[in-house]
C-alpha positions, 0 to 999 in steps of 0.5 A: 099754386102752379102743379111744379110747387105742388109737385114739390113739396109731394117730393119733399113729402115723400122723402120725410115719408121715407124717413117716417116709415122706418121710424115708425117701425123703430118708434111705433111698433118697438118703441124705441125713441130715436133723436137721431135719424137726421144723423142716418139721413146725412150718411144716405145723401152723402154716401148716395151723392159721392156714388153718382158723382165720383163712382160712375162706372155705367153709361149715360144712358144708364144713369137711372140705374146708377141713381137707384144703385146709389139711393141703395148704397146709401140706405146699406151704409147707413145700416151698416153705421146703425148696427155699430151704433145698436151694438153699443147704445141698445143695451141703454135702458129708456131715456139713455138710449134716446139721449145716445141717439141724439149724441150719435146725430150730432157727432155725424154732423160735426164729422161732415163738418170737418172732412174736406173729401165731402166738402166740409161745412161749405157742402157739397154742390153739383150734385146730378138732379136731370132725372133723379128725384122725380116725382114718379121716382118717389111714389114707387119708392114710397109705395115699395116702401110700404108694402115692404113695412106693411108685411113685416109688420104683420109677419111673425117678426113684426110681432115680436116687435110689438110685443117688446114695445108693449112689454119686455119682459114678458116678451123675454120671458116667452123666449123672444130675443130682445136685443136682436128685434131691436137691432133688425128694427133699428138697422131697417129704420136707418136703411129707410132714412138712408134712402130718404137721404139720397132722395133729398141729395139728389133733389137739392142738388145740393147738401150742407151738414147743417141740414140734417141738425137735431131740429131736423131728427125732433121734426120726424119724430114729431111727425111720428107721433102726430100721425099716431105710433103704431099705425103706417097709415098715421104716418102717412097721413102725419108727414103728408099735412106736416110737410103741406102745412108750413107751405099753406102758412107761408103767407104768415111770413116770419109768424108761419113756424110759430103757427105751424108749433101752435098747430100741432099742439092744438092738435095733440092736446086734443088728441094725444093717441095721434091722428090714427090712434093705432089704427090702419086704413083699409078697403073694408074699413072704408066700406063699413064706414060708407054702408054706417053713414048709409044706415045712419042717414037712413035712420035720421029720414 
């Protein structure tokens, strides 16, 4: 494999990545099942996409900085969208809320489909990829991302969060404000997967409404789960194999994605808490794993 193919599919990693951070939050740590992220990941390229082609304002020498004015402007709009669509659906108890979600997705799409200012189901080309979507560009996005997730996840916040995912009642009952956390969670989950969107336009150069179908919304979700709900790390780790994976199986030709289906059930028979299981890496974590194996290594002679 040449480093370009390798860089490649470390790009698309990073822009699931993206998408997975703020589902997890939503998914993980709220335990909201959401069907519906592809629908947010649309609204970020084309917002992101329409910012850097038709509302250049700042030199060229500056595009850099209109790329990531742009990557933000898609990540607001589709926060904007989310607490519309929260104010109305996060009422829904369980499986309604996942079902409007899926609703939500799908009515994006068909939109795109039929509005010819972003190119309708044709799609919309030409879209600036010289210096955008490198590489360096998503490793500090990712890495600002998590830290950004990481303390809200252990802030006062975050908490709450996880209170409501484990029980809501009794979170309601000591005075946390059910509908509000969901809303912040969702609104937080769907700038992510804004974001995540831009990223993917401006890589492609190229965006079609049939790229962000519900398989593509199952697909994030399925990640999620795979890495582990309520663990940043099991994301992570989850989108980094998820995405590698098919690649490695492309020798399989038509046979790659029903190896790739196979897999991730062996996988999740075997260990249904996720890759992670809830639980973080962490630099004390690595030590006390190292000094165990160390100890153990030690007994065994």
């Amino acid at each position: 494999m040449s480093w370009g193919y390798m860089s490649g599919i470390l790009i698309l990693s990073g822009i699931n990545l993206m998408t997975v951070l703020g589902l997890s939050l939503l998914t993980g740590f709220t335990g909201l099942f959401s069907f519906g992220h592809a629908g947010f990941m649309a609204i970020g390229a084309y917002t992101a996409a329409t910012v850097t082609m038709k509302l250049n304002i700042l030199p060229e020498s500056m595009f850099w900085l209109h790329f990531y004015i742009a990557l933000i402007a898609g990540g607001f709009v589709s926060m904007i969208v989310s607490l519309i669509i929260g104010r109305l659906t996060l009422n829904l108890k369980g499986d309604y809320f996942c079902i409007a979600t899926l609703g939500f997705g799908e009515a994006i799409r068909l939109v795109l489909d039929n509005v010819q200012y972003f190119g309708g189901a044709r799609g919309l080309p030409n879209i600036p990829t010289q210096g955008t979507t490198t590489l360096a560009n998503v490793i500090i996005i990712n890495v600002i991302a998590i830290t950004v997730l990481v303390l809200i996840i252990r802030s006062r916040h975050g908490r709450n969060m996880v209170a409501i995912r484990e029980e809501e009642l009794a979170a309601q009952t000591i005075g946390i404000d059910i509908f509000k956390y969901k809303l912040t969670s969702l609104a937080i989950s769907a700038f992510y997967a804004g974001v995540a969107g831009g990223l993917m336009a401006h890589y492609l150069g190229y965006i079609q409404p049939i790229m962000f179908k519900m398989v593509k919304s199952t697909e994030l979700t399925i990640i999620v789960i795979f890495g582990g709900l309520g663990s940043v790390s099991g994301s992570v780790v989850g989108t980094v194999l998820l995405t590698f994976l098919p690649e490695l199986l492309r020798s399989f030709s038509n046979w790659r994605l029903v190896l790739y289906g196979v897999a991730v059930i062996l996988i999740m028979i075997t260990r249904p808490q996720g890759l992670m299981g809830g639980k973080e890496f962490s630099i004390k974590g690595i030590i006390r794993f190292i000094e165990k194996r160390r100890h153990k290594e030690e007994v065994n002679s």
